[in-house]
C-alpha positions in Angstrom: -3.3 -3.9 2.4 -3.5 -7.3 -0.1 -7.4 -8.3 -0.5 -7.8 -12.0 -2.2 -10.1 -11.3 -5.2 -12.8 -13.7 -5.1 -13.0 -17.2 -7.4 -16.2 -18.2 -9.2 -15.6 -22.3 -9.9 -17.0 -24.4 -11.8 -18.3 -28.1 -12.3 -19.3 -29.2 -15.7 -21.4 -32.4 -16.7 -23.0 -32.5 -20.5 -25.2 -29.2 -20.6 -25.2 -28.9 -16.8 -23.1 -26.5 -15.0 -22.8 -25.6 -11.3 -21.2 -22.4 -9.8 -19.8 -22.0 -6.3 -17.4 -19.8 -4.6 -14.3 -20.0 -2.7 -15.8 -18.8 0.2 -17.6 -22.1 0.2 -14.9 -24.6 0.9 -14.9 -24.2 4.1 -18.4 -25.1 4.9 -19.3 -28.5 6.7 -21.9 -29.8 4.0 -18.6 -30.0 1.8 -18.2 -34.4 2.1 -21.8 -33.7 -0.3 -19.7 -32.2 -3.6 -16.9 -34.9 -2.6 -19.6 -37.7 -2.6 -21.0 -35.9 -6.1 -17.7 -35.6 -7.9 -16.5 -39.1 -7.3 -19.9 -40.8 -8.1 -19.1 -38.7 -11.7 -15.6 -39.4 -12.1 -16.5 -43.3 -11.9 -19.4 -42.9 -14.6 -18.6 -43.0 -18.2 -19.1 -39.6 -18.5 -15.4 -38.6 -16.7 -14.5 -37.2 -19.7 -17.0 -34.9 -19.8 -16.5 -33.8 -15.9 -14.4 -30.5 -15.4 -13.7 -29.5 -11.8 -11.8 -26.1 -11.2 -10.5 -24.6 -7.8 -8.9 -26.0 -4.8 -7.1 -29.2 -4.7 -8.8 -30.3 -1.8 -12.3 -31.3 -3.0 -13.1 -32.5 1.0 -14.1 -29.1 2.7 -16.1 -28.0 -0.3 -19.6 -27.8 0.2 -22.5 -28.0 -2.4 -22.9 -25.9 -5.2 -25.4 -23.6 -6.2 -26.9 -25.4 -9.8 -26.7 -22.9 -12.7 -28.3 -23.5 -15.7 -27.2 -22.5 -19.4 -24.0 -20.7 -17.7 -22.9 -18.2 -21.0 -19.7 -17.2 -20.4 -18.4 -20.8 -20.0 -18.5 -23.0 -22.9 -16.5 -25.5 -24.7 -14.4 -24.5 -27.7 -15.6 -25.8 -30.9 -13.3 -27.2 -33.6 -13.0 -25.8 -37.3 -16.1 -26.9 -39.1 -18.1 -26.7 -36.0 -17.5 -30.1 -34.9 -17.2 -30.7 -30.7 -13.2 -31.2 -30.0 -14.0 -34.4 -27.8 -10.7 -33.1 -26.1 -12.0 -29.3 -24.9 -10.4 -26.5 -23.6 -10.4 -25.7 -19.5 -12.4 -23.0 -18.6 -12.4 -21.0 -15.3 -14.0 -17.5 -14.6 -13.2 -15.2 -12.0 -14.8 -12.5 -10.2 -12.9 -8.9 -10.6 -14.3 -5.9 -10.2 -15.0 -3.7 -13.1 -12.6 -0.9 -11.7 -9.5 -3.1 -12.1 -10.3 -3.8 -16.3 -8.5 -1.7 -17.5 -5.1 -3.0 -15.6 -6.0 -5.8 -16.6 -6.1 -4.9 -20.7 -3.0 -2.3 -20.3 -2.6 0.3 -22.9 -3.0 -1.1 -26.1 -4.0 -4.1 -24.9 -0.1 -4.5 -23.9 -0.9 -6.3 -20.5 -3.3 -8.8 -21.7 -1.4 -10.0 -24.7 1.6 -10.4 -22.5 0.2 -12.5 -20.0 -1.8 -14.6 -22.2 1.7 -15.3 -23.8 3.3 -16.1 -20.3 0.5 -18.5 -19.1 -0.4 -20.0 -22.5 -4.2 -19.1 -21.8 -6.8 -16.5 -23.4 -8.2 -14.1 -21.5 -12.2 -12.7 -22.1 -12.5 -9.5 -20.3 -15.5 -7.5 -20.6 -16.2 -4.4 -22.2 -17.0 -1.2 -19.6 -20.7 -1.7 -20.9 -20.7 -6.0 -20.4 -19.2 -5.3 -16.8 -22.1 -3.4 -16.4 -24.3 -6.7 -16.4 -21.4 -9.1 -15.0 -17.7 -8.5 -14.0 -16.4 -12.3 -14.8 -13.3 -12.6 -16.4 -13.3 -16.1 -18.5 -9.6 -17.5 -18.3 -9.1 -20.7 -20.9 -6.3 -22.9 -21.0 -5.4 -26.7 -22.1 -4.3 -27.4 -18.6 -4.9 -27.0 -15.2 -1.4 -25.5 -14.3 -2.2 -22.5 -16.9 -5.4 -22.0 -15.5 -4.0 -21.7 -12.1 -1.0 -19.6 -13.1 -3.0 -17.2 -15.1 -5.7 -16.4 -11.8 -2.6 -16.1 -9.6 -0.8 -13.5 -12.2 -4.8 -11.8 -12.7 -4.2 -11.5 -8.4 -0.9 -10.1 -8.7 -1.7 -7.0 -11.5 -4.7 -6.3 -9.4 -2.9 -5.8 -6.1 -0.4 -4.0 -7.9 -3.1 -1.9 -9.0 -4.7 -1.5 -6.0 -1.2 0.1 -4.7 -0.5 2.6 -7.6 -1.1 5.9 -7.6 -3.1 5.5 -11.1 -5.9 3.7 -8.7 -7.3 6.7 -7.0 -8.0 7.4 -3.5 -12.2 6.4 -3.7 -13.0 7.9 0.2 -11.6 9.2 3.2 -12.3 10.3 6.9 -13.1 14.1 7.2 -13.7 16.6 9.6 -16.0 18.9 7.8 -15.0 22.8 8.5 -17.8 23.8 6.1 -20.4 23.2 8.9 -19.6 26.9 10.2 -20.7 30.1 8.3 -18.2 32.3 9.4 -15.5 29.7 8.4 -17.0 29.7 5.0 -17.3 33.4 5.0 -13.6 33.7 5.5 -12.8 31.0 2.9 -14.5 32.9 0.1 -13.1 36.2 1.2 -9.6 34.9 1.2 -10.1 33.5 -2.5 -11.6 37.0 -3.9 -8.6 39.0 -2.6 -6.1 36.6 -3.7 -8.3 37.0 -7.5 -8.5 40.3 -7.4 -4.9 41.2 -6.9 -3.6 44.2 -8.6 -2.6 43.2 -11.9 0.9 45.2 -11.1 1.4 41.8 -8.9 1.6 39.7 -11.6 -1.2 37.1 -10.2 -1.5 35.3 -14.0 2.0 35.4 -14.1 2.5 34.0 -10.8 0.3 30.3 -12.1 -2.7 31.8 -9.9 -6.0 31.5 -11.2 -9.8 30.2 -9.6 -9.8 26.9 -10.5 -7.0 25.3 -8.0 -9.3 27.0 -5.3 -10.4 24.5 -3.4 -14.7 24.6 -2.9 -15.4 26.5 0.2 -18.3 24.2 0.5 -16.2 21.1 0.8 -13.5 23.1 3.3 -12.2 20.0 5.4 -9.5 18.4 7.4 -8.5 15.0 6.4 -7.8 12.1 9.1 -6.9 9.0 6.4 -7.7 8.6 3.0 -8.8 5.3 1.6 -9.3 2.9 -1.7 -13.0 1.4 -1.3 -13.4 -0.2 -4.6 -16.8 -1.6 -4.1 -20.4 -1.6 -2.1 -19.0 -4.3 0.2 -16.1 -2.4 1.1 -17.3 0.7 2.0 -20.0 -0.8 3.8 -17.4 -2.7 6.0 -15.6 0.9 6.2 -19.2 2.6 7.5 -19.7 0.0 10.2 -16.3 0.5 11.4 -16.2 3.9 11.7 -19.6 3.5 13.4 -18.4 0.7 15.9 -15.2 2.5 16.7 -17.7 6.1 18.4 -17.1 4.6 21.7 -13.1 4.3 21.6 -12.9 7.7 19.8 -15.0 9.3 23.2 -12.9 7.9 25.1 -9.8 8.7 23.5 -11.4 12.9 23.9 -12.1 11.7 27.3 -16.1 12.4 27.0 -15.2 16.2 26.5 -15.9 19.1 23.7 -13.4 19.3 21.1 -12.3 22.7 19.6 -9.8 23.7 17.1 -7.7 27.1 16.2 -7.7 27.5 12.6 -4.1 30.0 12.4 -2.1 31.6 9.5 -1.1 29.3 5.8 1.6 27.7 4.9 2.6 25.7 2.0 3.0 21.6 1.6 6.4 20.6 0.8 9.1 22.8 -0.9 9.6 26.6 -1.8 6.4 28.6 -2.0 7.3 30.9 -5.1 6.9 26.4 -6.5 4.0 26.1 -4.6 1.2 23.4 -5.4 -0.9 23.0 -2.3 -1.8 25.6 0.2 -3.4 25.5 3.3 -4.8 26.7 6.2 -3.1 25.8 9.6 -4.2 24.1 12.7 -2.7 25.6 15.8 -0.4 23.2 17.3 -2.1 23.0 21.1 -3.3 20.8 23.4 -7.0 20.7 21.3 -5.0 19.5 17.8 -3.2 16.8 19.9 -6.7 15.7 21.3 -7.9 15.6 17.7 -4.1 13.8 16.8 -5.4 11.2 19.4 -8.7 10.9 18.1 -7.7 10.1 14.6 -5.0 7.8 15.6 -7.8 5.4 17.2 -10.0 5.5 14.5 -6.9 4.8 11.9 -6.0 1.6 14.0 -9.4 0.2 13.4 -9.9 0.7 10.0 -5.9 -0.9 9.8 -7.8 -3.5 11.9 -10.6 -3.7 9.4 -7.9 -4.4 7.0 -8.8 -1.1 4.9 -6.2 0.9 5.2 -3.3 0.9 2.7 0.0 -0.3 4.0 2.1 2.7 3.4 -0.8 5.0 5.2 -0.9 2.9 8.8 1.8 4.4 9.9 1.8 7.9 8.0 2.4 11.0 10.7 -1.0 12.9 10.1 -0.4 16.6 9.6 -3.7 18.5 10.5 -4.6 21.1 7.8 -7.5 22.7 5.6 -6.6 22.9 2.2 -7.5 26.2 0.0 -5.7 26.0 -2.8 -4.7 22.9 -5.2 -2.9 22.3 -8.1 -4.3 19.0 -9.2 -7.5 20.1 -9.6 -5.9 23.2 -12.5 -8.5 23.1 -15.2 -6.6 23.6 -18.2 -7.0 26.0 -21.6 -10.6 26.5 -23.3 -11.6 22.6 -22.5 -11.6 22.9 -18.9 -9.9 19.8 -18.3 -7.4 19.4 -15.7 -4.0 19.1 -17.1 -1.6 15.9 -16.7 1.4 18.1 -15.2 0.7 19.9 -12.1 1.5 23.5 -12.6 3.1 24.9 -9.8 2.1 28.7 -8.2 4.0 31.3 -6.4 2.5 31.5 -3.1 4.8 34.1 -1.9 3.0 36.9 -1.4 0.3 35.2 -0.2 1.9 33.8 2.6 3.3 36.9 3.3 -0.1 38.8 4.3 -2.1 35.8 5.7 0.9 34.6 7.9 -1.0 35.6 10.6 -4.2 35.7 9.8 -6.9 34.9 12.8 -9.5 32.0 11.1 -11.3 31.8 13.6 -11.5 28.8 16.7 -14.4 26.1 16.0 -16.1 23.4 17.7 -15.5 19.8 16.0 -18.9 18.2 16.1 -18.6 15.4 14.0 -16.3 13.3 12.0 -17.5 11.8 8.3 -16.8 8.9 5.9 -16.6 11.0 3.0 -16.6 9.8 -0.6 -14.5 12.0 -3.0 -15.8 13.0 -6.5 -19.1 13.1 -5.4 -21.4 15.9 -3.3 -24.4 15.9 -1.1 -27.2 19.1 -1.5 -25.1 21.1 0.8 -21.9 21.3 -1.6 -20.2 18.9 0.9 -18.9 15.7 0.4 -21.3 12.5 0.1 -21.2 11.0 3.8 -21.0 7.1 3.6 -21.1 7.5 7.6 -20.8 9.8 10.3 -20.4 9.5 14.0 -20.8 12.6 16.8 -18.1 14.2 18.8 -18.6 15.3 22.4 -21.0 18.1 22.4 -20.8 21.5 24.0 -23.2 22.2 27.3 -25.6 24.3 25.7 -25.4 26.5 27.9 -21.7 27.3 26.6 -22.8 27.5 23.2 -22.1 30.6 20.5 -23.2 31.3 17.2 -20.1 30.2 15.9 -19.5 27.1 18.0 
């Protein structure tokens, strides 16, 4: 998924300055700004007129006046006297997330493409992007202007691809509705603590913090990169819009799930680093398979879904134990290598082991990082599944 990062422009005349966005151009008022930037290019004041963004001044449409615009001025020569010939100024909006791609570690990535486009770059600070996230590209021409935005565009969806740009939200299936589910969890995490120290648990990379939060026990149906309000607003209304399509895709009836046995992802478990709890493969996981698989194509749709995850096979499972979230030494950070566990005895006595069979009642936008009162992931959004008759219900349902 490639989203355009969107252009602030600019129209300059003396002290006067004028803002509009890219969006605008398209609008039907646009002959207006074409009818206002050819009455000032024939004034004697053309040299002071500076027009930046498309080529095709036609389909823009009025701009919205700014006055006293900061972060856009003309360079001064030495001495402080105006350099009649100026330097070309455009700023562009960039979210405050994608900074620091934008700097590169010691500043690496800026200086190299300031070098490569013949401009100078002024990104904010973390606390100036608090109070605007404009990144002030000047340049002697308009080619170096227009080669620096289109390098900014391609670091930033490079960014938005790498693994160093985190996984914001995702859609979840939240196990941690049912008590006895959570009951389990937290028993399963004590024995595996309190093993006999004859087993060698510290030994074996085991210890409570790559438990995952019972409280937060889940199964995942697509992760996502929501960098902003906007986008995980877009991601809430689709997951809202798309209830009726999921019903129909559990053909209007109660869903259920058998929660069977662990097993480790990828690899040899005495090497583990993720274990989990499995979801019996029957005919309720492949309802749930057929569920998610409607809900993934609309948010592909939507155009939120990374390219790479559209087409990803989901694997139904409830995580318990993590290796990315090791805290490490007296600090209680988390450490930069994942250390892996042996899971082998482990796996050996909960093979089998009965979780339990639960009713799926509901399906969340879930933010990561961040938790709601109940210990449970923030919900962006949530949308019902088919109930049970209440007559059919149990206390664990």
């Amino acid at each position: 998924m490639v989203r355009d990062v969107g252009q602030i422009f600019h129209l300059f005349q003396g002290s006067n300055v004028w803002r509009f966005d890219a969006q605008s151009f398209y609008a039907k008022e646009g002959l207006a700004l074409k009818s206002r930037l050819a009455t000032l290019w024939k004034s004697k004041q053309k040299r002071d007129v500076r027009y930046f963004g498309t080529t095709s001044m036609a389909e823009a449409s009025p701009p919205e006046k700014v006055e006293n615009l900061p972060m856009v001025q003309r360079e001064n020569s030495v001495g402080g006297q105006s350099d009649e010939a100026g330097l070309l100024s455009a700023s562009m909006f960039v979210d405050a997330c994608f900074f620091r791609f934008l700097v590169g570690k010691g500043g690496i990535t800026k200086q190299m493409l300031e070098k490569d486009t013949d401009v100078s770059l002024q990104i904010p600070s973390p606390k100036e992007a608090k109070q605007g996230k404009y990144l002030v590209i000047q340049g002697e021409s308009q080619e170096a202007l227009d080669n620096a935005m289109h390098q900014v565009n391609t670091i930033i969806n490079q960014a938005i691809k790498s693994p160093q740009f985190q996984y914001s939200h995702f859609v979840s299936i939240p196990l941690a509705l049912h008590p006895q589910l959570l009951e389990s969890v937290k028993a399963f995490q004590k024995t595996v603590l309190e093993f006999d120290d004859e087993s060698g648990m510290s030994n074996k990379g085991i210890d409570k913090s790559i438990f995952v939060k019972h409280t937060t026990f889940h199964l995942t149906l697509l992760m996502l990169k929501l960098w902003n309000e906007e986008l995980v607003q877009n991601a809430a209304d689709c997951l809202q819009k798309v209830t009726p399509r999921v019903h129909e895709a559990l053909e209007g009836s109660p869903l259920t799930i058998t929660l069977r046995g662990v097993d480790c992802m990828k690899g040899n478990p005495a090497k583990a680093h993720v274990l989990y709890a499995d979801v019996e493969p029957n005919d309720q996981a492949g309802r749930l398979i057929k569920a998610s698989q409607v809900i993934t194509e609309a948010f592909t749709e939507a155009g939120l879904v990374m390219d790479k995850d559209q087409t990803q096979t989901l694997k139904l499972h409830a995580t318990l134990m993590n290796t990315t979230q090791r805290a490490g030494g007296e600090s209680g950070k988390r450490y930069k290598k994942r250390i892996p566990f042996d899971a082998t005895e482990i796996m050996e006595k909960y093979k089998e082991h009965q979780w339990g069979e639960y009713h799926i009642s509901e399906v969340h936008l879930s933010q990561r990082f961040v938790y709601d009162t109940n210990g449970y992931y923030r919900s962006c959004n949530s949308i019902p599944f088919p109930e049970i008759p209440s007559r059919a219900l149990t206390p664990e349902s």
